[in-house]
SENU-959417 format. One record per atom (N, C-alpha, C): residue number from 1; residue in one letter; atom name; x, y, z. Coordinates in steps of 0.2 Angstrom, whole numbers, plus 5000, padded with zeros to 4 digits. Example, Ala and Ser with C-alpha at 12.3 -4.5 7.8 and 13.67 -1.06 7.14 Angstrom:
BEGIN
  mifi  torvex  pator     X     Y     Z
     1       A      N  5066  4972  5039
     1       A     CA  5062  4978  5039
     1       A      C  5066  4984  5039
     2       S      N  5064  4989  5035
     2       S     CA  5068  4995  5036
     2       S      C  5064  5000  5039
This chain:
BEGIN
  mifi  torvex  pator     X     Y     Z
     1       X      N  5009  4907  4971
     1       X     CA  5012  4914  4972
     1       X      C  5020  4913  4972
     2       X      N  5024  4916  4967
     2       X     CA  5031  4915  4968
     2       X      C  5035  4923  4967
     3       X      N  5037  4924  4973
     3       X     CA  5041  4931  4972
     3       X      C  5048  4929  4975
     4       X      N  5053  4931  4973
     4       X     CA  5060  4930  4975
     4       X      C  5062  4930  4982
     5       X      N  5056  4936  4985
     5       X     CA  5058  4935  4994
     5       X      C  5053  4936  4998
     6       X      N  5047  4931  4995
     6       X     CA  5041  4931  4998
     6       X      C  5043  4922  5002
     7       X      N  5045  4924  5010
     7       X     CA  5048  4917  5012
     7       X      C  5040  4913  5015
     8       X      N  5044  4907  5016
     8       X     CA  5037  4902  5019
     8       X      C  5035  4906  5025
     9       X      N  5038  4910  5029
     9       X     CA  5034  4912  5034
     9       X      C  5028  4918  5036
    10       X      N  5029  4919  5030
    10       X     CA  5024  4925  5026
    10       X      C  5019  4920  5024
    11       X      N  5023  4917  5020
    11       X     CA  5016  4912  5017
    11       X      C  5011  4907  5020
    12       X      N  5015  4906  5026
    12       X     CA  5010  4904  5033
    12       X      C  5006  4908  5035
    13       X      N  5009  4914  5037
    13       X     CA  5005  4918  5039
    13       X      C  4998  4922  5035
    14       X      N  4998  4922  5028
    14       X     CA  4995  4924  5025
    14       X      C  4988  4918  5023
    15       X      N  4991  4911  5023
    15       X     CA  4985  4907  5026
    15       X      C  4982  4907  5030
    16       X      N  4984  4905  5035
    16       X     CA  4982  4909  5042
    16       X      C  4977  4914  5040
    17       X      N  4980  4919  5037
    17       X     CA  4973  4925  5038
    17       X      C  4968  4924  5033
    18       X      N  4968  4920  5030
    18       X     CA  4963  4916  5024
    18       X      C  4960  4912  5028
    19       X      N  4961  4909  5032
    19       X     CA  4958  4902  5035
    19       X      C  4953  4908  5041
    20       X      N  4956  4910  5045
    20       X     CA  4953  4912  5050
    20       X      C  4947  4917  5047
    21       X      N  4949  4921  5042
    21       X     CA  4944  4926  5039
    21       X      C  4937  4924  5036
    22       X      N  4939  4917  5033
    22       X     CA  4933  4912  5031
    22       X      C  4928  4911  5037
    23       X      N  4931  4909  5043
    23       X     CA  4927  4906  5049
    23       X      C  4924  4913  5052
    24       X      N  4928  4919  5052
    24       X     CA  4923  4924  5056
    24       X      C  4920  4927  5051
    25       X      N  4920  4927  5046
    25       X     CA  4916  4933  5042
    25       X      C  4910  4928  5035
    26       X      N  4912  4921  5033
    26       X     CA  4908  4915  5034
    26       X      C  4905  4919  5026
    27       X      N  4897  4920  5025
    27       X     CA  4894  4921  5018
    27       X      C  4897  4929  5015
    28       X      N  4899  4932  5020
    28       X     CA  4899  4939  5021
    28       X      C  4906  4940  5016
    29       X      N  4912  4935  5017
    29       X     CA  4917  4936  5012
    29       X      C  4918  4937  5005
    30       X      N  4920  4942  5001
    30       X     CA  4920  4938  4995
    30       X      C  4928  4939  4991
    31       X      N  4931  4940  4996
    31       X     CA  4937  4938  4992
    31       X      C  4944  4943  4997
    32       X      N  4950  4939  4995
    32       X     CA  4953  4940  4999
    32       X      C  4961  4942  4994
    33       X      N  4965  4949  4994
    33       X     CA  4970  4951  4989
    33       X      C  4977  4954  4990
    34       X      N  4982  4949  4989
    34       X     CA  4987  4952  4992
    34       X      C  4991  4957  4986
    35       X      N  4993  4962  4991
    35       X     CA  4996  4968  4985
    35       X      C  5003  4968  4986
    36       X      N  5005  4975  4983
    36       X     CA  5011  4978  4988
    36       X      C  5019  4974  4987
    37       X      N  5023  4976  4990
    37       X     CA  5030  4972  4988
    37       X      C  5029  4965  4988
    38       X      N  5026  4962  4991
    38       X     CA  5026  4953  4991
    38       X      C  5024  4952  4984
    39       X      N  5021  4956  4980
    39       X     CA  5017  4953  4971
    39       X      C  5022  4955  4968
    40       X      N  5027  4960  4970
    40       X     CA  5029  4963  4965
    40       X      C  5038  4962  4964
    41       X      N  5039  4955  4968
    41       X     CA  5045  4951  4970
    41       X      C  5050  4957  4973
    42       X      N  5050  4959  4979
    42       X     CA  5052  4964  4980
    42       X      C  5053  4964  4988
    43       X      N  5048  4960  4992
    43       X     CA  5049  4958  4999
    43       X      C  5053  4959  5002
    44       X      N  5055  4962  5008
    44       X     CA  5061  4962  5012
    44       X      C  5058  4964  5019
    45       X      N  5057  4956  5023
    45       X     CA  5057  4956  5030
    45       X      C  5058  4961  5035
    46       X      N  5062  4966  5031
    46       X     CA  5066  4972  5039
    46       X      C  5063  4978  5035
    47       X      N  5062  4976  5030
    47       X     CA  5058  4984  5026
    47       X      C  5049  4985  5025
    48       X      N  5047  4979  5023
    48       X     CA  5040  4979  5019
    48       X      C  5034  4977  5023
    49       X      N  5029  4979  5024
    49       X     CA  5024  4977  5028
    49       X      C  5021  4974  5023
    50       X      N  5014  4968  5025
    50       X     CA  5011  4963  5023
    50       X      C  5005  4966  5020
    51       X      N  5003  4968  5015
    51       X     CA  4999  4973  5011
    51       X      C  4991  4966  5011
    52       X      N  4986  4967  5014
    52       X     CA  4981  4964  5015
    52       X      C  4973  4968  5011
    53       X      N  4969  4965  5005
    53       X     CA  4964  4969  5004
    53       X      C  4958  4963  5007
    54       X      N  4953  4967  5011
    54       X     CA  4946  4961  5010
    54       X      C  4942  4964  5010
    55       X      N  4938  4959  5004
    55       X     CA  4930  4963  5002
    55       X      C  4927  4959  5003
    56       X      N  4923  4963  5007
    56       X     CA  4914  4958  5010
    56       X      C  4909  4962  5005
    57       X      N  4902  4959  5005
    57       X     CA  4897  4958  5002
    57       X      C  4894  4962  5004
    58       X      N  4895  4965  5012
    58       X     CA  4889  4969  5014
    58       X      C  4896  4973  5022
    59       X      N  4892  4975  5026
    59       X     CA  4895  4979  5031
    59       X      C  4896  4973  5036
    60       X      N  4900  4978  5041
    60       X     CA  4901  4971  5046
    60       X      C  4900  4974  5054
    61       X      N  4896  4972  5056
    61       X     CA  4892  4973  5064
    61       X      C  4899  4973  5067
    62       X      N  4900  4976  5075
    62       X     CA  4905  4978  5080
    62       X      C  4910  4972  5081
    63       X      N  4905  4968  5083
    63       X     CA  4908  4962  5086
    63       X      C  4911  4957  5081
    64       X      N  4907  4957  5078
    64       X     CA  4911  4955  5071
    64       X      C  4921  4956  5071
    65       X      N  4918  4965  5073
    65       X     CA  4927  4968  5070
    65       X      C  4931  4967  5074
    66       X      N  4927  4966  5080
    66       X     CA  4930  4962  5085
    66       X      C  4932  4957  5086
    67       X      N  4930  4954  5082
    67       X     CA  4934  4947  5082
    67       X      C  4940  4947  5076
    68       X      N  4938  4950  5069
    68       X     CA  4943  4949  5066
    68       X      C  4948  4954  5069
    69       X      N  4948  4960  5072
    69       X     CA  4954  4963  5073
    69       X      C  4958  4959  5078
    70       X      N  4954  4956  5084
    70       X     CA  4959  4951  5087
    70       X      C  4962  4945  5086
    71       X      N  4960  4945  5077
    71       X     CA  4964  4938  5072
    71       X      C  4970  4942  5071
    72       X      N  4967  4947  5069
    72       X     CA  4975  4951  5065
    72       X      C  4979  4953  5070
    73       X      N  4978  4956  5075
    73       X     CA  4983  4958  5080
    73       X      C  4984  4952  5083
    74       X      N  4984  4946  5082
    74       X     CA  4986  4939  5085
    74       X      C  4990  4938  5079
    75       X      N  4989  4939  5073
    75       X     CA  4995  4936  5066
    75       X      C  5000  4942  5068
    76       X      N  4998  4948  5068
    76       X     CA  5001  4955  5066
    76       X      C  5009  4953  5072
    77       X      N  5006  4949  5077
    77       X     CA  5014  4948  5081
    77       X      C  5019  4944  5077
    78       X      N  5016  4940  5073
    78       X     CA  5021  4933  5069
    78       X      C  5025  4937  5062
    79       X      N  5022  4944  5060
    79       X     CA  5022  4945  5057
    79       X      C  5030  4950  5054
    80       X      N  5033  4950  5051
    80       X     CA  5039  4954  5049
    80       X      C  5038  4961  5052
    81       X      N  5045  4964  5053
    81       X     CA  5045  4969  5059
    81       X      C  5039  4975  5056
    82       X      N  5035  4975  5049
    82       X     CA  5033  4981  5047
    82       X      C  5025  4978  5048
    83       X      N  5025  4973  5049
    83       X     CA  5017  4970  5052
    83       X      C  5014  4969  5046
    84       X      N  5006  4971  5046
    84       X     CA  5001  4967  5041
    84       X      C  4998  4975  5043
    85       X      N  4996  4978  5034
    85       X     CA  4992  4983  5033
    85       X      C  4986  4979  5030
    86       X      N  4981  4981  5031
    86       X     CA  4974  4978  5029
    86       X      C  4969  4984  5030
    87       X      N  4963  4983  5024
    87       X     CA  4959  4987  5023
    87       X      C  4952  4983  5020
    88       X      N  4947  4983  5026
    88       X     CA  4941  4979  5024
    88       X      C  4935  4985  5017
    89       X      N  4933  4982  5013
    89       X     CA  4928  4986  5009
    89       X      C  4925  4983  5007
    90       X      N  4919  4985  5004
    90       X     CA  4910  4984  5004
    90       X      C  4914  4981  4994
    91       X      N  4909  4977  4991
    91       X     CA  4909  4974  4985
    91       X      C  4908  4980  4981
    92       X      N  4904  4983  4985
    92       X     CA  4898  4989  4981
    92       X      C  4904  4995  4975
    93       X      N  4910  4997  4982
    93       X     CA  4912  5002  4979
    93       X      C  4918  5000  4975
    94       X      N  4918  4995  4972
    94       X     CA  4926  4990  4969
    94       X      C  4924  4991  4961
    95       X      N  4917  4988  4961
    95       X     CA  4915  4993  4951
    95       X      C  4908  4991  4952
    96       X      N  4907  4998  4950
    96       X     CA  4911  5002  4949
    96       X      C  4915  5006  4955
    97       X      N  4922  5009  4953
    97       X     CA  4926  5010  4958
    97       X      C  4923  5018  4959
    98       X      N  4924  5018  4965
    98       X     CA  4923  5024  4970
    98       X      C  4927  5026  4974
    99       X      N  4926  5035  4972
    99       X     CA  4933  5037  4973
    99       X      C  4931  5045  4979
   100       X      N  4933  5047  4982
   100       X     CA  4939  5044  4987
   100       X      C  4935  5038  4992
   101       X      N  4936  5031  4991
   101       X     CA  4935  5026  4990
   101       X      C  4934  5022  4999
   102       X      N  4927  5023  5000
   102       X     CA  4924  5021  5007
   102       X      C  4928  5013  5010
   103       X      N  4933  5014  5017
   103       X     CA  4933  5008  5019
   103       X      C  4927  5007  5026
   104       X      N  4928  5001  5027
   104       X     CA  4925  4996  5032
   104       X      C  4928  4996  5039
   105       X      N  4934  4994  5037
   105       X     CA  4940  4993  5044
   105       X      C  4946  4996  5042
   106       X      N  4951  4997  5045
   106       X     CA  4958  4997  5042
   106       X      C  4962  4995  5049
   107       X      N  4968  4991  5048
   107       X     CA  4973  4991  5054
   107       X      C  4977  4991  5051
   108       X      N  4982  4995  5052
   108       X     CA  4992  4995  5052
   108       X      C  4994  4994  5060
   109       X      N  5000  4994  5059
   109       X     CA  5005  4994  5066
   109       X      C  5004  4999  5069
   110       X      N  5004  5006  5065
   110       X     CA  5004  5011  5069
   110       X      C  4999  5012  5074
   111       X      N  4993  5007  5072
   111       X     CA  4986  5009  5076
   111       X      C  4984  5004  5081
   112       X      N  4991  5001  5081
   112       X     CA  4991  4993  5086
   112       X      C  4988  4997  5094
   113       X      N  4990  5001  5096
   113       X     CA  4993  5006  5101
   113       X      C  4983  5008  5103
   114       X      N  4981  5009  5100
   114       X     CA  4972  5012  5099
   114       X      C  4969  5004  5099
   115       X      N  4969  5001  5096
   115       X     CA  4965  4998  5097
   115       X      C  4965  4992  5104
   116       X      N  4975  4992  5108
   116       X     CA  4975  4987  5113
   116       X      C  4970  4993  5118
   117       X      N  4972  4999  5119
   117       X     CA  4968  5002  5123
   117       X      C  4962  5002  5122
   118       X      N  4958  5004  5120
   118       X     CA  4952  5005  5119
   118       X      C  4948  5003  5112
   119       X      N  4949  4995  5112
   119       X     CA  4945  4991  5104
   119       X      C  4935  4994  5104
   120       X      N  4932  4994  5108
   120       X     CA  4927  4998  5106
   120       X      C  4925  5004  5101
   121       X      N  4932  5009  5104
   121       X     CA  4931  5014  5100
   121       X      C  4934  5016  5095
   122       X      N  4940  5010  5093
   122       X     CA  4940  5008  5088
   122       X      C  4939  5005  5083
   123       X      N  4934  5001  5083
   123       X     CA  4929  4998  5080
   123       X      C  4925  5003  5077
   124       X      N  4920  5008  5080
   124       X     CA  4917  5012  5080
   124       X      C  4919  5016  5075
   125       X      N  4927  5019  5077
   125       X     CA  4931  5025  5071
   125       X      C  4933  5025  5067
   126       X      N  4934  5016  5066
   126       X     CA  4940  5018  5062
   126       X      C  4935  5014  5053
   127       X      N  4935  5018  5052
   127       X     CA  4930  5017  5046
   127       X      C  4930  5025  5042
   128       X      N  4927  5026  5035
   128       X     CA  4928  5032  5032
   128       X      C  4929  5030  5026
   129       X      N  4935  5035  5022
   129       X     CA  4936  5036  5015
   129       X      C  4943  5036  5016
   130       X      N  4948  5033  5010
   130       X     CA  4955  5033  5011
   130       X      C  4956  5033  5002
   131       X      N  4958  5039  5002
   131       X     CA  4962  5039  4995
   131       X      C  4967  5034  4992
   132       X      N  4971  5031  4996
   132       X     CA  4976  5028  4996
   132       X      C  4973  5022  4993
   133       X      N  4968  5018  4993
   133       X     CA  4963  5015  4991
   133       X      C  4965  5014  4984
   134       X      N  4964  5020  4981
   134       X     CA  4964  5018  4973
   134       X      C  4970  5017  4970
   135       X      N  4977  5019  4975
   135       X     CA  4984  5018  4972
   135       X      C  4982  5010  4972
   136       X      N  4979  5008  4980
   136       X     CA  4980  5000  4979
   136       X      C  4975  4997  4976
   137       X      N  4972  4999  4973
   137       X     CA  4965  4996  4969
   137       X      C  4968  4993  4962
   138       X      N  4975  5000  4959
   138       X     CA  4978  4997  4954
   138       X      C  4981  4994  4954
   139       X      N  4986  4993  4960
   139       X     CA  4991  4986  4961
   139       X      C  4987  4980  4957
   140       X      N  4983  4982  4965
   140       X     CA  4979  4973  4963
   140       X      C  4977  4974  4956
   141       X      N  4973  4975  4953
   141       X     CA  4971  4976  4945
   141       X      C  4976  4975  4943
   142       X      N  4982  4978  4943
   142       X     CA  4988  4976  4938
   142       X      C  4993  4969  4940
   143       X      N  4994  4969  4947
   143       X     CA  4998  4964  4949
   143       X      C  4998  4960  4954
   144       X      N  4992  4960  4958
   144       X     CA  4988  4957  4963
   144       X      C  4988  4951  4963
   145       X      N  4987  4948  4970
   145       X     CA  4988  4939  4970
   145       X      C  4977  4938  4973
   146       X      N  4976  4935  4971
   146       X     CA  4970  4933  4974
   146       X      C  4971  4927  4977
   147       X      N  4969  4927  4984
   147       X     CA  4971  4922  4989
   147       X      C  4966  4918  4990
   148       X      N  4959  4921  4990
   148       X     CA  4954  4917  4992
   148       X      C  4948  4921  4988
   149       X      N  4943  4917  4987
   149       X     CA  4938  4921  4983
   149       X      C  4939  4923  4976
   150       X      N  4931  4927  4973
   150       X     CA  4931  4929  4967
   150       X      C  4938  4931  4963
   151       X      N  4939  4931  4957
   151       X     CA  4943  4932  4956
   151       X      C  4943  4941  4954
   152       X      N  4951  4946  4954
   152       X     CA  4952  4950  4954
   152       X      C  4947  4955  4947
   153       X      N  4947  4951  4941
   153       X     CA  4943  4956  4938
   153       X      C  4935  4956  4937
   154       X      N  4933  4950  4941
   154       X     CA  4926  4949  4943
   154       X      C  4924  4956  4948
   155       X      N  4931  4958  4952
   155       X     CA  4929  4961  4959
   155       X      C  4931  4969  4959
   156       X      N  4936  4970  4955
   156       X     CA  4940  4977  4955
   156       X      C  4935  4979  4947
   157       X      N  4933  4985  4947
   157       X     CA  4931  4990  4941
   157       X      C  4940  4994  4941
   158       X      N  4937  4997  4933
   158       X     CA  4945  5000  4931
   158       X      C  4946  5006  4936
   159       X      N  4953  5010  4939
   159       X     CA  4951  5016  4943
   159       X      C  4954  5021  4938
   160       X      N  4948  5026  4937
   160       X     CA  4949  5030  4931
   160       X      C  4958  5034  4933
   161       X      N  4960  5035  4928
   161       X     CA  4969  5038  4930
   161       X      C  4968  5044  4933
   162       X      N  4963  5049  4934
   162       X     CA  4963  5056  4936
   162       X      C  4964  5054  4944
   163       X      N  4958  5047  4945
   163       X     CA  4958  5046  4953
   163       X      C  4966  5044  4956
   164       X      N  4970  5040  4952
   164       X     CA  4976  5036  4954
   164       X      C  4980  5041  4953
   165       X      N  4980  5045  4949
   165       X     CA  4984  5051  4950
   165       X      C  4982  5056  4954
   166       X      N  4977  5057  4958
   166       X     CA  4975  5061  4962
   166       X      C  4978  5059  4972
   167       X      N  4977  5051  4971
   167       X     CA  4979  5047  4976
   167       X      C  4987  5045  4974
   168       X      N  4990  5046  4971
   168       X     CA  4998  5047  4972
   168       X      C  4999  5054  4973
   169       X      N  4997  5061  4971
   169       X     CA  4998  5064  4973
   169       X      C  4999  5067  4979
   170       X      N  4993  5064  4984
   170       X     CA  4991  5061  4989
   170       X      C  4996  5062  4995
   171       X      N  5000  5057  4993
   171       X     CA  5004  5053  4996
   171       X      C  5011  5057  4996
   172       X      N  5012  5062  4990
   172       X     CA  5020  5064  4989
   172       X      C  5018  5070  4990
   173       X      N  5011  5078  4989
   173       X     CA  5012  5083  4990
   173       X      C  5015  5086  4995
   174       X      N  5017  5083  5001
   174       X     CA  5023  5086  5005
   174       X      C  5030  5082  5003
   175       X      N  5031  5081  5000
   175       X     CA  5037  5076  4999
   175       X      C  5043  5083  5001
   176       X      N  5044  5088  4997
   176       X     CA  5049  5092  4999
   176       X      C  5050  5094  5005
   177       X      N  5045  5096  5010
   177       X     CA  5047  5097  5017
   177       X      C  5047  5089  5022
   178       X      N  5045  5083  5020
   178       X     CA  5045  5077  5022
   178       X      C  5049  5072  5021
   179       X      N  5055  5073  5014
   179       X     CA  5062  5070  5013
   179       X      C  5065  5072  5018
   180       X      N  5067  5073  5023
   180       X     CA  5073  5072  5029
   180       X      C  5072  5069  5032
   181       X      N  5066  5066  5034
   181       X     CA  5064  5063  5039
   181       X      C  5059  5054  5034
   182       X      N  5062  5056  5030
   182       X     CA  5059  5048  5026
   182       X      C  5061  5050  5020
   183       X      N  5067  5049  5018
   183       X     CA  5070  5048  5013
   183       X      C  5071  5044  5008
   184       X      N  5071  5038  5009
   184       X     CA  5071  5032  5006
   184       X      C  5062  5031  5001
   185       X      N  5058  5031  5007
   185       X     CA  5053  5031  5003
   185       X      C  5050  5035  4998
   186       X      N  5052  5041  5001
   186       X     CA  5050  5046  4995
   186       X      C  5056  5048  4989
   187       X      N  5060  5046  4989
   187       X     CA  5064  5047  4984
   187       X      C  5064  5040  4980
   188       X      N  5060  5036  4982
   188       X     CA  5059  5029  4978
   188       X      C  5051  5031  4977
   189       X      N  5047  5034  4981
   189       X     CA  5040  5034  4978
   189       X      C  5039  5038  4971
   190       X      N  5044  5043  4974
   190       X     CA  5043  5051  4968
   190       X      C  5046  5048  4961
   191       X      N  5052  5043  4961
   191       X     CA  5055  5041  4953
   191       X      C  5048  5037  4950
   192       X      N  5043  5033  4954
   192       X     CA  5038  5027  4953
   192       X      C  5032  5032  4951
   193       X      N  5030  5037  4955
   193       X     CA  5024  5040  4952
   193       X      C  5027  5045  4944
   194       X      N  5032  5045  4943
   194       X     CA  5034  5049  4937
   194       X      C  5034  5043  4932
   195       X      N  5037  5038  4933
   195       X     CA  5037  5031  4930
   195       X      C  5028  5030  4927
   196       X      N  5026  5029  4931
   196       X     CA  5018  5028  4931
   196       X      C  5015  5035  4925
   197       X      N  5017  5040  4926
   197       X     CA  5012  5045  4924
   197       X      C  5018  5045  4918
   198       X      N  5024  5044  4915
   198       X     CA  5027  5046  4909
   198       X      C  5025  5041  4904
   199       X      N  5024  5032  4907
   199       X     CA  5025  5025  4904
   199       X      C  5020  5022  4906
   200       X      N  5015  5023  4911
   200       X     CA  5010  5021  4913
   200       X      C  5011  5013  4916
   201       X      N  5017  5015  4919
   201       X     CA  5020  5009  4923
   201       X      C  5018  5007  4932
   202       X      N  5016  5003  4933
   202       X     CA  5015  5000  4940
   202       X      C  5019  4996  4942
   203       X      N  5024  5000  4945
   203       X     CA  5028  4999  4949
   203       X      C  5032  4999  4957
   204       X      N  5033  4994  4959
   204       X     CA  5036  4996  4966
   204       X      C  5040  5002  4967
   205       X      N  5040  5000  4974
   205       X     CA  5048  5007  4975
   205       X      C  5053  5005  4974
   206       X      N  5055  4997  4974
   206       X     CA  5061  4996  4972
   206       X      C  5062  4997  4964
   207       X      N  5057  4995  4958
   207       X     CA  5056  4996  4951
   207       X      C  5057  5005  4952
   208       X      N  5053  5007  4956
   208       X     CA  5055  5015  4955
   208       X      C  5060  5017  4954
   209       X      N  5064  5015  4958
   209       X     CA  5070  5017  4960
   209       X      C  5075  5014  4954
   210       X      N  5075  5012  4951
   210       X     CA  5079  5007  4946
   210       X      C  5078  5012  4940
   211       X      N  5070  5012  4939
   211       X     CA  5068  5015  4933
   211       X      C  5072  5022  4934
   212       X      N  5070  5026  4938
   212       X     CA  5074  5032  4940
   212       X      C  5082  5032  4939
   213       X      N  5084  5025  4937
   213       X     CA  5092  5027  4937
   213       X      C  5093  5027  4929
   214       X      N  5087  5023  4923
   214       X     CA  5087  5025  4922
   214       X      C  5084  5030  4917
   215       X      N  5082  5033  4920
   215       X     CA  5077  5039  4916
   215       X      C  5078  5045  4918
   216       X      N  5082  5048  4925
   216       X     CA  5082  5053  4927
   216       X      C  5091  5055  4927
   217       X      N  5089  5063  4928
   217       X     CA  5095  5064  4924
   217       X      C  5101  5061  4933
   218       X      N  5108  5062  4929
   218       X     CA  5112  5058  4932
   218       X      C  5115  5062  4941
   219       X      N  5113  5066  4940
   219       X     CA  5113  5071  4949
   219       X      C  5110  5069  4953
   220       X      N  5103  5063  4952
   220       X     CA  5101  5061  4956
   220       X      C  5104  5054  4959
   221       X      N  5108  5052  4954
   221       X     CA  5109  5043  4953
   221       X      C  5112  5042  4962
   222       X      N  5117  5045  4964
   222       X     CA  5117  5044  4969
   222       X      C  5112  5045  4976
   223       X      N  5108  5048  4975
   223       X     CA  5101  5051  4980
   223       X      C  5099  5041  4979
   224       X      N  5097  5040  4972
   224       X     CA  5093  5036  4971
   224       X      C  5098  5027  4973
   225       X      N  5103  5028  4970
   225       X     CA  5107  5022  4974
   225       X      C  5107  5020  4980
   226       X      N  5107  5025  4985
   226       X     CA  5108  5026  4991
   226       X      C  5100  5024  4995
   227       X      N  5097  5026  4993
   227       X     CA  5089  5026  4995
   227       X      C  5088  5017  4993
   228       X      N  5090  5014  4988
   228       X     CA  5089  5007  4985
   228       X      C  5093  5004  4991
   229       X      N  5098  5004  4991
   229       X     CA  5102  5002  4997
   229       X      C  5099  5002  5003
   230       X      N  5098  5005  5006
   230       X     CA  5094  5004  5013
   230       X      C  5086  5004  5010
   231       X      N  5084  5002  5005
   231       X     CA  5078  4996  5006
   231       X      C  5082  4988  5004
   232       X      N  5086  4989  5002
   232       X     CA  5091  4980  5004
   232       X      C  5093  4980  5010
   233       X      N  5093  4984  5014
   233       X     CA  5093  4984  5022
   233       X      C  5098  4989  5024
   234       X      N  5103  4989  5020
   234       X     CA  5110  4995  5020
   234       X      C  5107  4999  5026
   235       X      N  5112  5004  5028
   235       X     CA  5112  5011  5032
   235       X      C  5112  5015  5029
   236       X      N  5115  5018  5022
   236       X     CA  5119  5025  5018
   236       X      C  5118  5030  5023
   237       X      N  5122  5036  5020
   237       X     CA  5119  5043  5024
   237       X      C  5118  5045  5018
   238       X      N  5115  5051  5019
   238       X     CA  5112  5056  5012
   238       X      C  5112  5063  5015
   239       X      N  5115  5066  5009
   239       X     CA  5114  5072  5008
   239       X      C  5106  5075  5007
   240       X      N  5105  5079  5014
   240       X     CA  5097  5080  5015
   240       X      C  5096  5086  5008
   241       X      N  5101  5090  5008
   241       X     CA  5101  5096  5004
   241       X      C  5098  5095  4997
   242       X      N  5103  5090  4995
   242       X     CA  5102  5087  4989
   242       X      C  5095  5083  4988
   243       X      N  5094  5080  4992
   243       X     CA  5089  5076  4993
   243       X      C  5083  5081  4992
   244       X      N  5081  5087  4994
   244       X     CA  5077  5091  4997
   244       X      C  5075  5093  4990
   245       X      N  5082  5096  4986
   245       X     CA  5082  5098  4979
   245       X      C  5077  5093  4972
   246       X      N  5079  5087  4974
   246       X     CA  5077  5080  4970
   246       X      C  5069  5081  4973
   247       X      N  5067  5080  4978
   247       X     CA  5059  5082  4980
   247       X      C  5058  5088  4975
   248       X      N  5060  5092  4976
   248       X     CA  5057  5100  4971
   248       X      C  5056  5097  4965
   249       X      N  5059  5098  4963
   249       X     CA  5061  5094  4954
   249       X      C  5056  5092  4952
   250       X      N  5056  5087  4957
   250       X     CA  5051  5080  4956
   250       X      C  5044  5082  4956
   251       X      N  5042  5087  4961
   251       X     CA  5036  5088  4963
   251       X      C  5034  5092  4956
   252       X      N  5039  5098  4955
   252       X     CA  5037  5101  4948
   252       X      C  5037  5095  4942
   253       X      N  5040  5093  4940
   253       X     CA  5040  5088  4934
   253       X      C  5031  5083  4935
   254       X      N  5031  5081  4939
   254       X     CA  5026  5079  4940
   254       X      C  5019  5082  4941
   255       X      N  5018  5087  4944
   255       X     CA  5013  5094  4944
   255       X      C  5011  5096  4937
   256       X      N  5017  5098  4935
   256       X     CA  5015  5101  4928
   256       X      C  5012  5099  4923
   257       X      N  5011  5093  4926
   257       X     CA  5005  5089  4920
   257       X      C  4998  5085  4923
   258       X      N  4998  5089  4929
   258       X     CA  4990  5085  4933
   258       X      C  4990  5092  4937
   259       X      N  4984  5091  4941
   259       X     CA  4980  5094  4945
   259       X      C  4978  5091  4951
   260       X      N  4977  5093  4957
   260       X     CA  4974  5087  4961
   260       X      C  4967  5090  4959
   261       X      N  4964  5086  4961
   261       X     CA  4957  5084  4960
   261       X      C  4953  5090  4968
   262       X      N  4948  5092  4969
   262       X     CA  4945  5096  4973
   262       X      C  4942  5091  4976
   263       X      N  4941  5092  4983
   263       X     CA  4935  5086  4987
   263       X      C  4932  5088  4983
């Protein structure tokens, strides 16, 4: 695995979580897939969280989760300031793909908080359905690293584009009221889904953002410069106004050729 600013101490860490996930989860494992900025040579220690996929064979008993969650919230300290996001899921719903797309466990940083207090009833809840699933379904199918286990087209089914379009929508149907307060990401997510649904491109936020300087008209180019720069770690200030208008725009450009899907 060679990305620009995928450094050794990532790549320590992400053995580590191959090694230790082998000894607690044993026959049950079947493969292990890193997504997200680290594949897509785009890493940035102060900006990107550690994009983790694990699919087991079958379900996994409490204490089980209990151990692995106390692997990862044991790595998840060593880890770059945005942590390690992970999502456990069953073989069964990978192909063919299943949509909106059952997981097993999930941990982010955000949920460090839930589980130091009360890992029981975490364990217990934190399972379900996550749309967001099939955005990462197609990473890894398109640009995915396989770290351990079967390999990625053995394990991933295709995910039809209505679903991936339905889980990007997802993710940005509040983008106009939600740019002021995360701006960077949404004005780098909003150029990436247009990208994707114009050219049928799978790309990051930072490709997004590049694509968008060049493909969209030039009244954003500043919105979108400035957004690029503070994921190279910058500060910029942004005009929210503008910002809020580039959300609209976008939402309409992108609307006017899907639908979201109904539960």
């Amino acid at each position: 695995m060679e990305t620009a600013s995928w450094d050794g101490q990532c790549r320590n860490l992400t053995d580590e979580f191959v090694r230790e996930s082998k000894q607690i989860l044993g026959d049950n494992l079947v493969g292990i897939y890193l997504h997200g900025s680290a594949v897509m040579g785009c890493f940035n220690p102060l900006k990107s969280d550690i994009d983790l996929l694990v699919v087991t064979a079958n379900d996994m008993p409490d204490e089980t989760k209990r151990a692995f969650m106390d692997m990862i919230v044991s790595l998840n300290a060593q880890a770059p300031a945005k942590g390690i996001e992970m999502s456990v899921v069953k073989r069964e719903v990978c192909k063919p793909f299943v949509y909106p797309t059952p997981f097993v466990l999930h941990f982010s940083a955000m949920h460090l908080g839930w589980y130091r207090d009360n890992p029981d009833d975490y364990v217990k809840k934190m399972n379900g359905t996550d749309k967001d699933l099939a955005a990462h379904f197609s990473v890894i199918r398109a640009r995915g690293v396989c770290l351990y286990g079967a390999p990625v087209s053995d394990v991933f089914g295709e995910v039809p584009a209505e679903n991936y379009m339905d889980s990007l929508w997802y993710d940005i149907a509040d983008a106009e009221d939600d740019i002021a307060e995360d701006t960077m990401y949404l004005t780098l997510n909003l150029a990436r889904v247009l990208a994707w649904q114009q050219e049928g491109k799978v790309l990051s936020k930072q490709e997004g953002g590049e694509w968008g300087l060049m493909n969209l008209p030039e009244k954003y180019h500043e919105l979108l410069r400035k957004a690029l720069s503070e994921y190279r770690g910058e500060t910029p200030g942004y005009d929210i106004g503008a910002a809020k208008e580039y959300a609209g725009a976008m939402l309409r450009l992108i609307g006017n050729n899907m639908q979201p899907q109904n539960e």
